[in-house]
C-alpha positions as CSV (number, residue, x, y, z in Angstrom):
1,X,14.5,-24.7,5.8
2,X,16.5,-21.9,7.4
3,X,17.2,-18.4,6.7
4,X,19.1,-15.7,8.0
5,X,16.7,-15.0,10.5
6,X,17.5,-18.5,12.5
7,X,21.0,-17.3,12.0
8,X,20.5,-14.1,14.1
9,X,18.4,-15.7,16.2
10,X,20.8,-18.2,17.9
11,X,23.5,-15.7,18.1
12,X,21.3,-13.9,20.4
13,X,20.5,-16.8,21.8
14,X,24.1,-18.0,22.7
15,X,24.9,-14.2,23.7
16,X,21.7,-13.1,25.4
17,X,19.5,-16.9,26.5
18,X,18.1,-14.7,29.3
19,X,15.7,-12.8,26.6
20,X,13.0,-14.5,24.8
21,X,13.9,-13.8,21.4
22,X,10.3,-14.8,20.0
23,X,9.4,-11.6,18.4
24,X,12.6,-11.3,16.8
25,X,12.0,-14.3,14.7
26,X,8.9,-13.1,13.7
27,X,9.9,-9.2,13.5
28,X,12.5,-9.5,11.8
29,X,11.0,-11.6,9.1
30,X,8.0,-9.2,8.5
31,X,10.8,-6.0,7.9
32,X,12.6,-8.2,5.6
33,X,9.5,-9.1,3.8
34,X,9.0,-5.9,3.7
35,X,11.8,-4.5,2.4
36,X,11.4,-7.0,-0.5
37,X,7.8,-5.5,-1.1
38,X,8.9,-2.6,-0.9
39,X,11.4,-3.0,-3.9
40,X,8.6,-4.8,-5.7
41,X,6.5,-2.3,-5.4
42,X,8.5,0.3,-6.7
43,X,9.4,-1.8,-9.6
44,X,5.6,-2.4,-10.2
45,X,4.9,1.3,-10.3
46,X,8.1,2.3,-12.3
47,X,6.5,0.1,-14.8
48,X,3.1,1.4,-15.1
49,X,4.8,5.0,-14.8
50,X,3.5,5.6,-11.7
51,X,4.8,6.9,-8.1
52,X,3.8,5.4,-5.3
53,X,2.5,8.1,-3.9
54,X,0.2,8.7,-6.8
55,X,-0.8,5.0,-6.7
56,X,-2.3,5.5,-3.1
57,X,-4.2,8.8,-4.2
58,X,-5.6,6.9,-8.0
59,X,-6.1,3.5,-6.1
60,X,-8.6,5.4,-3.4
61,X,-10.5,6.8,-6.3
62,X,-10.8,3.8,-8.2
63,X,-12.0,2.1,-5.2
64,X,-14.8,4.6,-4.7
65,X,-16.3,3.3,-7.7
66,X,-18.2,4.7,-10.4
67,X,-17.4,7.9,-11.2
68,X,-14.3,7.6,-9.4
69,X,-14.5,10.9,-7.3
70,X,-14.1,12.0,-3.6
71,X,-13.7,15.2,-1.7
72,X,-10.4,16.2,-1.0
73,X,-11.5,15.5,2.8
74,X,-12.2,11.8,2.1
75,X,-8.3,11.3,0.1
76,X,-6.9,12.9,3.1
77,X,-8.8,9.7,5.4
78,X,-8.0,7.6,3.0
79,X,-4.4,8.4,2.2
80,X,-3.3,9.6,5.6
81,X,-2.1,12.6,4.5
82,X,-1.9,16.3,6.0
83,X,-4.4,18.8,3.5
84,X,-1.1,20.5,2.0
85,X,0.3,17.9,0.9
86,X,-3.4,16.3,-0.7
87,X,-3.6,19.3,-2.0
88,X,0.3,19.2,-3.6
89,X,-0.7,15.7,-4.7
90,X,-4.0,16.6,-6.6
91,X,-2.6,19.1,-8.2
92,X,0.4,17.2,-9.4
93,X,-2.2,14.8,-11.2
94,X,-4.3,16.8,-12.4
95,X,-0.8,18.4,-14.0
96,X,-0.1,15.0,-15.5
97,X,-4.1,14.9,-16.5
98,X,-4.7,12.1,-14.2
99,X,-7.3,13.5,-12.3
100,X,-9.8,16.3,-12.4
101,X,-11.6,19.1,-9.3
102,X,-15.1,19.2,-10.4
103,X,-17.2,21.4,-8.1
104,X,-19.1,19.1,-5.5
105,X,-23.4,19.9,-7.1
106,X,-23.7,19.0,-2.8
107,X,-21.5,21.6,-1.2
108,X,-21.3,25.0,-4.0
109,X,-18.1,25.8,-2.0
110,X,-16.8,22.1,-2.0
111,X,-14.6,20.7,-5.1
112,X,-14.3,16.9,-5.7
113,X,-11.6,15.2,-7.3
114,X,-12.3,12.5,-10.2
115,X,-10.1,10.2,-11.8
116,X,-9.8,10.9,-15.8
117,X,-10.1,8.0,-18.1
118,X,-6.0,8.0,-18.1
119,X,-5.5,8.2,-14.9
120,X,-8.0,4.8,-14.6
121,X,-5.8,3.2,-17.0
122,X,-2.5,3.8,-15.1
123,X,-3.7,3.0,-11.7
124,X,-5.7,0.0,-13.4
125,X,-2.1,-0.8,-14.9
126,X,-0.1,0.0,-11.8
127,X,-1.9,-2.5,-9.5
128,X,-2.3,-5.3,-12.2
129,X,1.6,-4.8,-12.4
130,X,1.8,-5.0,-8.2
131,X,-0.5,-7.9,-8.0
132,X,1.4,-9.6,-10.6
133,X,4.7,-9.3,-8.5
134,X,2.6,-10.0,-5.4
135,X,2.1,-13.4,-6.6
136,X,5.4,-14.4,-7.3
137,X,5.6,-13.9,-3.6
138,X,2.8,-16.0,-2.5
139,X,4.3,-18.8,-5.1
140,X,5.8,-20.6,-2.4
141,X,2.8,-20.8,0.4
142,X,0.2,-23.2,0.1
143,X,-3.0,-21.9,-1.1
144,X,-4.4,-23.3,2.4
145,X,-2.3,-21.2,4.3
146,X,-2.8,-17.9,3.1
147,X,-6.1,-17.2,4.6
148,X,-4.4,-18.1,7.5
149,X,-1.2,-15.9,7.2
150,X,-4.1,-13.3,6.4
151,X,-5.6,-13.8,9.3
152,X,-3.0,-14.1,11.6
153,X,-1.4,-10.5,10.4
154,X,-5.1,-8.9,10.7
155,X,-4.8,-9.9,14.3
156,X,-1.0,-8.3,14.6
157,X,-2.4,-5.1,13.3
158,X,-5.8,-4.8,15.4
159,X,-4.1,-2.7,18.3
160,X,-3.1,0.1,15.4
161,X,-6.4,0.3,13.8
162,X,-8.3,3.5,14.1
């Protein structure tokens, strides 16, 4: 099977054979991909009524667990975001009634931030939506090879981890 990709690849090749055009094939796959995920993503979210950027701040409460709260500290690690713009975000939900500042019964000066019963159900909607798409995806690999795809990625991104 060939794709673009090969395409672009031997085009280099014939202008440029002194380079060694591996990382192209493989680069340039992965932004294409992404650019597809991307989409998907945004279709996923439109759906559920969602932004993206509101999926990454519900999706980290919801993975907390049980009662679905952190500090505003812990979003910021978890989002990557600057404190101004957390604090922009939270208060943009809790707006929409999405989420809640409760004051933190640890810190009397702190506030945390909880995910109300509708914003469960949207983030709960919004990722049953992305996995849904996701899959479509997937469709086409082997079950076998996934965990390997997985794994091979994982070891791409180790040098950026923090």
């Amino acid at each position: 099977m060939r794709d673009e990709v090969d395409e672009l690849v031997e085009a280099w090749e014939r202008e440029r054979p002194d380079l060694d055009l591996a990382p192209v094939e493989v680069f340039s796959r992965i932004s294409r991909l992404g650019r597809h995920l991307d989409l998907a993503r945004r279709d996923a979210f439109t759906t559920a009524q969602v932004e993206s950027w509101e999926f990454d701040v519900l999706a980290a409460l919801r993975r907390a667990g049980a009662p679905y709260e952190l500090s505003p500290g812990r979003l910021l690690r978890e989002t990557l975001v600057t404190s101004g713009t957390m604090t922009n975000r939270v208060d943009r939900l809790a707006g929409r009634g999405l989420v809640e500042r409760l004051p933190d019964p640890r810190d009397r000066r702190g506030v945390l931030v909880r995910l109300t019963p509708e914003g469960k159900e949207a983030v709960d909607a919004a990722f049953e939506s992305l996995l849904e798409a996701e899959q479509t995806f997937l469709a086409g690999l082997p079950e076998k090879d996934r965990g390997r795809l997985a794994a091979l990625l994982r070891t791409l991104l180790a040098p950026f981890a923090d």
